[in-house]
C-alpha positions as CSV (number, residue, x, y, z in Angstrom):
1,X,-83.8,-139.5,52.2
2,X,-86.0,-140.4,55.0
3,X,-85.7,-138.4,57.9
4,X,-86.4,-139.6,61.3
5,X,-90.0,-137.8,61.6
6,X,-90.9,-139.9,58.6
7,X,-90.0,-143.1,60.4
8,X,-91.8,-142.2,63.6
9,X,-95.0,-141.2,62.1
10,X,-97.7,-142.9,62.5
11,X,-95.6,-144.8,65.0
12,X,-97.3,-145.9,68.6
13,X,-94.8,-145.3,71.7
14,X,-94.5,-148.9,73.3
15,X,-94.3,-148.7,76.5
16,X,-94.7,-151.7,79.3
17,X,-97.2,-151.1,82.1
18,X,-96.9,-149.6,84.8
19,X,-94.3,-147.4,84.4
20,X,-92.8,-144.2,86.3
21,X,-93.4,-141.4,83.9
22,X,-92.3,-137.4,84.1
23,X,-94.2,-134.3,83.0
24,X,-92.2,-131.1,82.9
25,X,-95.0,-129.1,84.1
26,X,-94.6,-125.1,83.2
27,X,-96.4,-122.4,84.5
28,X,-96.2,-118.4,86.2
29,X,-95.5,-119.0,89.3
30,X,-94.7,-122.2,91.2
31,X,-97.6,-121.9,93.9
32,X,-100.4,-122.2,91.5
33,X,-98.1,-125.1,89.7
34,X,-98.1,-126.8,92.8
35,X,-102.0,-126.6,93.9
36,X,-103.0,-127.8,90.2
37,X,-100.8,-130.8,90.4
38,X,-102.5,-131.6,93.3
39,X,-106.0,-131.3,92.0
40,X,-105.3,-133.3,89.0
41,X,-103.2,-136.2,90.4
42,X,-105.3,-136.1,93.9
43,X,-103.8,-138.0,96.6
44,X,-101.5,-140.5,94.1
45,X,-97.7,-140.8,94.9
46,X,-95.5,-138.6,93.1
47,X,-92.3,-136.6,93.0
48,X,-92.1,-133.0,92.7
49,X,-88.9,-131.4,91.3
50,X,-87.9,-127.8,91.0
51,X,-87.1,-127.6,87.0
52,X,-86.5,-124.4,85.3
53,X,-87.0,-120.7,85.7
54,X,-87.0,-118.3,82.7
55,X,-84.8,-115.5,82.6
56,X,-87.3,-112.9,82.9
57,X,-88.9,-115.2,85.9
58,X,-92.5,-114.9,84.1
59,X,-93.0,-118.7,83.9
60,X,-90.9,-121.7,86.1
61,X,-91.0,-125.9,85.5
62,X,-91.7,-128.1,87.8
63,X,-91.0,-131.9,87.0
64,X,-93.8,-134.2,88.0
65,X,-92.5,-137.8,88.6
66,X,-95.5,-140.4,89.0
67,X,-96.2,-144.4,88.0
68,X,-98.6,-144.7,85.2
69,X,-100.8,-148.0,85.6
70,X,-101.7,-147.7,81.4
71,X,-101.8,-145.5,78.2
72,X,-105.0,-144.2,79.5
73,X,-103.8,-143.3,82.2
74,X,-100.9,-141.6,80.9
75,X,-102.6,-139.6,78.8
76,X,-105.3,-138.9,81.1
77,X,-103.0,-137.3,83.6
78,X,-101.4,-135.3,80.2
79,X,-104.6,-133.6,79.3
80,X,-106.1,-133.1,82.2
81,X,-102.6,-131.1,83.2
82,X,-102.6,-129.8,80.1
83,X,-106.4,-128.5,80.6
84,X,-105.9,-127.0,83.7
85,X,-106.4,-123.1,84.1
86,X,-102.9,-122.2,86.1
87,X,-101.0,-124.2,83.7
88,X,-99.0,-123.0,80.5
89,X,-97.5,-126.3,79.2
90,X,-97.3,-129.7,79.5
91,X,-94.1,-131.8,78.1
């Protein structure tokens, strides 16, 4: 039986351009969340949204609301969040 992984893979997400798009963002503490979303995404418009906290309070989610103009761009903004120092996770 094909399971839905099997059907997906390989699979491009179509998406039409531009689009709003949201990363939960996670990271230790919500200061150092903050100033990397701002070094990545510079001076573009976005929205900023508490998320989650973890139980223990060791890591808390931010959700980062932007337009994406193209893939590239979309996954641009992924990585280079994804790559930055202060940040755990990128989803």
């Amino acid at each position: 039986m094909e399971t839905l992984n099997d059907k997906l893979k390989n699979k491009q997400l179509e998406l039409e351009y531009p689009c709003n798009w949201c990363y939960k963002v996670i990271a230790s503490e919500k200061e150092a969340l903050q100033n990397a979303i701002k070094e990545v995404i510079d001076e573009r418009s976005h929205k900023l949204t508490d998320s989650n906290k973890s139980k223990t309070g060791k890591y808390v989610s931010m959700n980062l609301d932007l337009l994406v103009h193209n893939e590239d761009d979309r996954k641009f903004i992924y990585d280079a969040l994804k790559n930055h120092q202060d940040i755990k996770m990128v989803l």
